[in-house]
N, C-alpha and C positions, 0 to 999 in steps of 0.2 A: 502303365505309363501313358500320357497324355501324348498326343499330336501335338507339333507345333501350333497349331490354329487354334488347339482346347488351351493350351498353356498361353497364350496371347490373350485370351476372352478371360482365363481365372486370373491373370492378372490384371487386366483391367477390372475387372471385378473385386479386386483387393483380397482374393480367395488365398489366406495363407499357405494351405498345401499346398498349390499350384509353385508358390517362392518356396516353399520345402522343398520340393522336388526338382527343381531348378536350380536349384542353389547346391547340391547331394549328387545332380549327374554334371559329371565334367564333361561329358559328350554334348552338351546342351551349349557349350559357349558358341560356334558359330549358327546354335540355333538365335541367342541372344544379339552377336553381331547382326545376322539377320531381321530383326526386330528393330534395332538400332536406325539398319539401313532403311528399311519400308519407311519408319514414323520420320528419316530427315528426307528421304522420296519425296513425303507427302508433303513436309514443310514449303520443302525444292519448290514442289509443284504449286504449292500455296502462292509461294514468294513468286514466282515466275512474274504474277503480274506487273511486281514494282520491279524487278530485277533482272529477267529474260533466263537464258540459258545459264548465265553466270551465277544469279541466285540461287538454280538447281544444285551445279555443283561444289561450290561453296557450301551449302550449309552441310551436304553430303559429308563432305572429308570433317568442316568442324564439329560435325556428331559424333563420328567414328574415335577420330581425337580428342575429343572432349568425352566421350564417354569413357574410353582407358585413364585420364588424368582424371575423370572423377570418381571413379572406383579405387584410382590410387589413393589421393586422399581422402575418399569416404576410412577406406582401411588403416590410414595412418591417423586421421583421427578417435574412429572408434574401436581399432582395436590397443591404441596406445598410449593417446588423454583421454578419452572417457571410456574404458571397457568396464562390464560387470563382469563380475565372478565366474561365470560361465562364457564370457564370451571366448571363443575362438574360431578366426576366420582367415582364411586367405582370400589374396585378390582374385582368382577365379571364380570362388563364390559371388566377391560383390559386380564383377564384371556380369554373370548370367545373373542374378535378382534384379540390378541395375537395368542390365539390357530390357527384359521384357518388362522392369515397370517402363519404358518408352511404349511400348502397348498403345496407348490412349493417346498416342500423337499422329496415329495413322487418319485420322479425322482433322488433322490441319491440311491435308487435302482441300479444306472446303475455305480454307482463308481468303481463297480470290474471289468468292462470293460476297457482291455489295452489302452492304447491313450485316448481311448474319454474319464473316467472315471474320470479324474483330468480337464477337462472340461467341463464336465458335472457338476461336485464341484464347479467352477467359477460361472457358471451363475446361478448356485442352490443360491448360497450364495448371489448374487447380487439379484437376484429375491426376494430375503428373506427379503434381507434391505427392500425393495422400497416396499413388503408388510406391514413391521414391522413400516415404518416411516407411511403407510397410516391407519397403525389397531391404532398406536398409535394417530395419528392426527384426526381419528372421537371420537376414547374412551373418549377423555379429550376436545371434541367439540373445537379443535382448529381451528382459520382461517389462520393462519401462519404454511405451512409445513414445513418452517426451525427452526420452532422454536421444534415440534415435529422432525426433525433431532437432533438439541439442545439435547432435550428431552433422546433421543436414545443413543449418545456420551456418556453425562454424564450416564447416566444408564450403559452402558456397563464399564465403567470406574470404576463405583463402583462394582457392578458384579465381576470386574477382582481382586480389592483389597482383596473383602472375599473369594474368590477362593484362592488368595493367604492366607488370616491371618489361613484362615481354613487348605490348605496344608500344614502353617507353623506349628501352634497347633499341627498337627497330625504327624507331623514330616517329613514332603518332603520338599525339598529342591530343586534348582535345576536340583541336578545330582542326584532325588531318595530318596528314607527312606535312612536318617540321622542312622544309624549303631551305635548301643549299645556301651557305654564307655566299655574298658574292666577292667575287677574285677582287 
């Protein structure tokens, strides 16, 4: 069994045993919370510049929360519109493959650096996919990683709608909280 610190490196590394092993020990999910928390740390500290203290913990809580609602419907759509023959998965698996593919965002750290900082964002965000399509492609035991791409799309797609019904409900709008009628 791997260290925390070995299982952070094979997943950034796209090292599928690493997401086996991860995804098989249920003792591993507040290793993954943990992983979670460091890469939206780093974000935090990223953002601090445009954002101060508030940045930090903002993005904090919307990682934590966003990562439970994206394991949820990664699981409702690949184990229920698009499952293969072999898939079966619960949310605890995709909760720990999920967590440590955030791995590779412990390097958005370096966002508040001029020039390189919005580069370092690029490859942060790409490295994220190609973890995220491979946490999601062992969780749900797939042999097809485009269809775990599939998987990924529609997830995010849906993701993006309750983001939005929920902004809507609470009254953001485009351009900001939608401003009280007057009496």
């Amino acid at each position: 069994m791997q260290s925390f610190f070995q299982r952070m490196l094979g997943a950034a590394r796209l090292d599928v045993p690493t997401y086996e092993e991860v995804e098989h020990d249920k003792s591993a999910t507040g290793q993954a919370a943990g992983v979670v928390a460091l890469s939206a740390l780093a974000a935090g500290v990223g953002a601090m510049a445009q954002g101060g203290i508030a940045a930090l913990l903002l993005t904090g809580l919307a990682a934590l929360l966003g990562w439970v609602i994206w394991a949820a419907i990664i699981w409702a759509v690949g184990t229920k519109l698009l499952p293969e023959a072999q898939t079966e998965a619960d949310i605890g698996q995709l909760l720990r493959t999920l967590g440590f593919a955030a791995a590779p965002g412990v390097l958005r750290v370096f966002a508040f650096i001029p020039l390189l900082g919005p580069l370092v964002m690029l490859v942060v965000a790409v490295w994220m996919l190609a973890t995220t399509v491979v946490a999601v492609r062992q969780a749900l035991d797939y042999k097809s990683t485009w269809r775990a791409v599939g998987v990924c799309v529609i997830g995010w797609v849906v993701q993006l709608l309750i983001i939005a019904l929920i902004g809507s409900a609470a009254g953001f709008g485009m351009g900001g909280p939608t401003p009280a009628p007057a009496a």
